[in-house]
N, C-alpha and C positions, 0 to 999 in steps of 0.2 A: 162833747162827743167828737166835735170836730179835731181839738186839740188834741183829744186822745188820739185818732185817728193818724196825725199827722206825726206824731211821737212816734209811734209803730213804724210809720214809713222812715221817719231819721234813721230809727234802732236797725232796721232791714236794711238802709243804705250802708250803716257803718258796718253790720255782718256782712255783710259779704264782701266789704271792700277789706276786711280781716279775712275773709274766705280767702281771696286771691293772693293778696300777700302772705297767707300760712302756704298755698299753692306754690309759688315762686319760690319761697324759701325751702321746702319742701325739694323743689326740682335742683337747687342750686347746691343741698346737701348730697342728694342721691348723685349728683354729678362728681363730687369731690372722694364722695366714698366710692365709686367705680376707680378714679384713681389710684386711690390706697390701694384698692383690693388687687388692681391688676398688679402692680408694684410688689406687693408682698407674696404674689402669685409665683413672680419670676426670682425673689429672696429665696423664697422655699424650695424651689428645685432645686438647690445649691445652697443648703444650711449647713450650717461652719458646725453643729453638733446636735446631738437630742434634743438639751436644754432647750436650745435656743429653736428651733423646728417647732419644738409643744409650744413653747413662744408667740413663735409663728402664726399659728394655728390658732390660738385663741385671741389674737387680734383680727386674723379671719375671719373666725366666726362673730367677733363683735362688729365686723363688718358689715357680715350679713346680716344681723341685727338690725342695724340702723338703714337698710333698705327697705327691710319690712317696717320699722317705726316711719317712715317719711311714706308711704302707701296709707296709714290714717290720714296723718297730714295730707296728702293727697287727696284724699276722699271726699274731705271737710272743704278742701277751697279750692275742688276745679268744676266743672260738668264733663260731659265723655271725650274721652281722648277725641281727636282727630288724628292722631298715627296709625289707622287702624291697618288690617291687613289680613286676608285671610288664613288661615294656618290650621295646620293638620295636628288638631290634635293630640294626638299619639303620640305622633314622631316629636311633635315638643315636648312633651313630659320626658319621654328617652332621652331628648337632649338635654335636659333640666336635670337629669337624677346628679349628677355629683354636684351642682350646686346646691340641690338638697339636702344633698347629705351636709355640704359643710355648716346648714343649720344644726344640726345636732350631733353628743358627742358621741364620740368614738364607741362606747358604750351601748347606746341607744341603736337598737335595729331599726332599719328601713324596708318597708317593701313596696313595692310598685307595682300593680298589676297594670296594664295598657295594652288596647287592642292592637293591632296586628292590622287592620285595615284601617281605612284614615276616615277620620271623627273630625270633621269643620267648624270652624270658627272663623266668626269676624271679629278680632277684640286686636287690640294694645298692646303686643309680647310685654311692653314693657310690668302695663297695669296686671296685666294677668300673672305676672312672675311673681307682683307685689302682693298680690293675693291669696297667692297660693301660700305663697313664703309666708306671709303672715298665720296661717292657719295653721301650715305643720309649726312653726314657732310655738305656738301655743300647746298642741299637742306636745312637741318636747320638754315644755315648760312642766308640765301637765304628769311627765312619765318620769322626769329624772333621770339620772342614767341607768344603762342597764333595762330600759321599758322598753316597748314596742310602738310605732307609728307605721300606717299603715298608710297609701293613697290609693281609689282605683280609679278609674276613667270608664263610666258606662255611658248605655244609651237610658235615655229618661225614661223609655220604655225600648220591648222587643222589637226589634229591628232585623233584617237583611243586611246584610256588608254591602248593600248598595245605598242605601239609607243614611246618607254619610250625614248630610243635614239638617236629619231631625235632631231635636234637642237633646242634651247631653250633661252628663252630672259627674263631678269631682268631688270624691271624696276620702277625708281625712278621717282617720279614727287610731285612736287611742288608748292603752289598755293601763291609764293612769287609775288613779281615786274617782274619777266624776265630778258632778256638780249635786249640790242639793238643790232640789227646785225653787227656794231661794235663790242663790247663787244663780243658777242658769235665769229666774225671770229676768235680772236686770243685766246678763253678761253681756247683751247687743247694745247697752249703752255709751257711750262714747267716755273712754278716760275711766271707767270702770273695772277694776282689777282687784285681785284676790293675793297678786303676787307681787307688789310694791319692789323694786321702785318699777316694775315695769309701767309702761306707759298708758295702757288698757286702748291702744286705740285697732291690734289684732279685727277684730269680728268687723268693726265700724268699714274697714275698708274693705273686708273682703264680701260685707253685703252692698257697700255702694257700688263695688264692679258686678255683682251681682244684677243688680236692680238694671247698672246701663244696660244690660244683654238681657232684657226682656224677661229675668229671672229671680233668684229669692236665695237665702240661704235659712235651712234649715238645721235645726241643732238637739241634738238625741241627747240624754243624759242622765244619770241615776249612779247613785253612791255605790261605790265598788264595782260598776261594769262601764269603767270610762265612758269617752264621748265622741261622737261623730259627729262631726261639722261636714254638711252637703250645700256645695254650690249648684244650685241647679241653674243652667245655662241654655236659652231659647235660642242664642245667634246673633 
């Protein structure tokens, strides 16, 4: 018993000492891909043709890719950010919309609904970008082009526009195929995917930022009336 015991604790020392260095590599990836992305940011406003612009563009978006892939990674080998900071809400998702959009194609509609009065948060611009990013990922994954994704930013419940710091929910939905309830029992599993090669680690990270901020993520689904992915967010 005792040897089992102690076996448990090696296997727990070496997960997590793999936690941290998925973390670090994680950070060192996402650092490298900010470069690309700013780089090819300033190629594009000055592309030599169409060709090469569509080019463009879809290295962009596999950019943005690989920021939401390193937010699992992320997930798996850190505990809560320490950069945190409060932030309005709102006003972030507005500043967020065109890099949202460069997660999905040209094809695929956006729409944003966000309050107008400021919605608080103590979180991680960075974590929460990665989060978020990973969801609609999924959702465009989900719609193809040509579908609809949809995000809104509510209060968890009715509120007053004074009420800025009661809890608060983000949500994605999707007007794809759905999930069977198959499919959706095991979709919060980590590396669990339906659409190879992706990397299945979408949900993983957006419920572990979840969880830091005292909340949960919830997931609606049924064959033919797409699916809603709900981050609910306590602060």
């Amino acid at each position: 018993m005792t040897s089992d015991a102690g076996d448990w604790r090696r296997l727990a020392g070496r997960l997590a000492a793999l936690g941290s260095i998925a973390g670090e590599a994680a950070h060192r990836f996402n650092n490298l891909r900010a470069v690309i992305d700013g780089t090819l940011s300033l190629i594009a406003a000055d592309p030599a043709g169409g060709l090469t612009a569509r080019r463009l563009e879809r290295v962009q978006e596999a950019a943005a890719r690989a920021e939401a892939l390193a937010a699992g990674i992320v997930a798996i080998g850190r505990a809560r950010s320490t950069a945190e900071s409060v932030l309005d809400l709102a006003a972030w998702l507005r500043a967020e919309e065109p890099w949202l959009r460069r997660l999905l194609s040209r094809e695929t509609e956006l729409v944003i609904e966000s309050a107008e009065e400021e919605r608080i948060l103590r979180a991680d611009p960075a974590s929460l970008r990665m989060a978020l990013g990973a969801l609609v990922l999924n959702a465009a994954a989900a719609v193809g082009a040509g579908g609809r994704v949809g995000i809104r930013l509510v209060p968890d419940r009715a509120t007053s526009a004074s009420e800025a710091l009661l809890p608060l929910s983000l949500i994605v939905t999707d007007n794809g195929p759905g999930m069977s309830p198959e499919v959706a029992a095991h979709a919060r599993e980590p590396f669990f995917t339906t659409r190879p090669p992706a990397a299945g680690l979408g949900l993983t990270a957006a419920e572990a930022f979840a969880a830091e901020h005292g909340g949960r993520l919830a997931l609606a689904s049924m064959p033919g009336q797409g699916t809603t992915a709900t981050l609910h967010l306590a602060g």
